[in-house]
Residue, then its C-alpha position, 0 to 999 in steps of 0.5 A: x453275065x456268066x456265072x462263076x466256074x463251079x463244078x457239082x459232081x452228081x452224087x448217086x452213090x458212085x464210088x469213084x466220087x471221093x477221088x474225082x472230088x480230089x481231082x477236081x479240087x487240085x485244080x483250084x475249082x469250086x467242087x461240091x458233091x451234091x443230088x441237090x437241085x439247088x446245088x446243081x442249079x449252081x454249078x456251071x459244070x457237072x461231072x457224072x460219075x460211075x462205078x459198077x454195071x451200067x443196069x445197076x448204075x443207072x437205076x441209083x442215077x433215077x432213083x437219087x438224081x434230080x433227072x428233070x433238072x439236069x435234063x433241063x441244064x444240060x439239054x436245054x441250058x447246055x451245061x457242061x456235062x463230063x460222064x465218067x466210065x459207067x457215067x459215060x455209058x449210061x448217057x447212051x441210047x442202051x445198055x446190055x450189062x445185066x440184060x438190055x436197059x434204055x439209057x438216058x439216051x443223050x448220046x447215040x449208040x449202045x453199050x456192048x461187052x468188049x471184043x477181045x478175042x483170046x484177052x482177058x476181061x475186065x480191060x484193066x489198066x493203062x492203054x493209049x487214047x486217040x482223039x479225033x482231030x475234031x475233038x474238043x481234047x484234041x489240042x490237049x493231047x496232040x500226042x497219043x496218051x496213056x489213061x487208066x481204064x477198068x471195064x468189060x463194056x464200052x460204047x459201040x459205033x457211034x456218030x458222036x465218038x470222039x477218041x478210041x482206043x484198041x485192046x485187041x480190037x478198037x472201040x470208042x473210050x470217048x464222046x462228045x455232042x455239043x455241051x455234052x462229054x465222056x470217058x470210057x477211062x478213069x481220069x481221076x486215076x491217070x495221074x497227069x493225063x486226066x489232069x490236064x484233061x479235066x482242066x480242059x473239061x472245066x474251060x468249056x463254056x457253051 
């Protein structure tokens, strides 16, 4: 039997927690914020979350998260897990932000300071998102949507990309490997949009 739908968003600090809780909860979803094994245990989603600089960032993942667990839930269990901005980059391969750092390497590829020739940095704002045909998200959005981005890295060329989006050049803003997904852009923050695309998340079931 299944377990119930119930979503941990894994605490390490972000500071993006408060409003994806928000979200979460607007959905009528069980949602608790949590490092605890227990309640990751339970949870039959989990969403990463992030703010910051991916060197940073991931030192707080391994020095607050039960990895072991959620190596063990999302590897071999195959729970779903959504990564979010800095959440996104940290399940890839490597990242160069505050010198060159392995990530969780859970998705293939490296994180790499935008190119953006003659545009400025950090890319703030609002700007379109194009699912690949094969995307778990596709259907979801069958037209180009617009969803809220604020960063100066992103994921490099990768066989798990799923979406992307251009700012002067085209890069990834989206991943997806089996149970495994992320987001360059802030759905918490993209009103409508990340609504319906955390809605789609939640109804994934390995």
């Amino acid at each position: 039997m299944s377990r119930a739908t119930s979503v941990c968003i894994l605490n390490y600090g972000s500071g993006n927690i408060g409003s994806v809780h928000n979200m979460i909860r607007s959905l009528g979803v069980d949602v608790r914020v949590s490092n605890a094994s227990k309640d990751i245990e339970a949870a039959s989603h989990l969403v990463l979350p992030g703010v910051g600089t991916f060197n940073r960032s991931l030192l707080k993942v391994r020095q607050s998260l039960p990895l072991q667990t959620i190596d063990e839930m999302v590897i071999q269990g195959k729970t779903p897990l959504l990564g979010i901005c800095v959440g996104m980059q940290i399940l890839a391969t490597r990242g160069e932000e505050g010198g060159t750092n392995p990530g969780l390497g859970w998705i293939a590829g490296n994180v790499r300071r935008l190119s953006c020739p003659g545009a400025r940095l950090p890319h703030v704002g609002w700007n379109t998102v194009q699912f690949a045909p094969t995307s778990f998200f596709h259907e979801t959005f069958d037209q180009d949507d617009d969803f809220y981005f604020v960063h100066s890295y992103a994921l490099d060329e990768s066989p798990d990309a799923s979406a992307s989006t251009t700012y002067v050049d085209e890069f990834v803003c989206a991943v997806e490997k089996e149970n495994i997904f992320g987001v360059q852009f802030h759905p918490e923050k993209s009103q409508n949009p990340g609504r319906r695309l955390m809605s789609r998340f939640i109804e994934y079931h390995a």
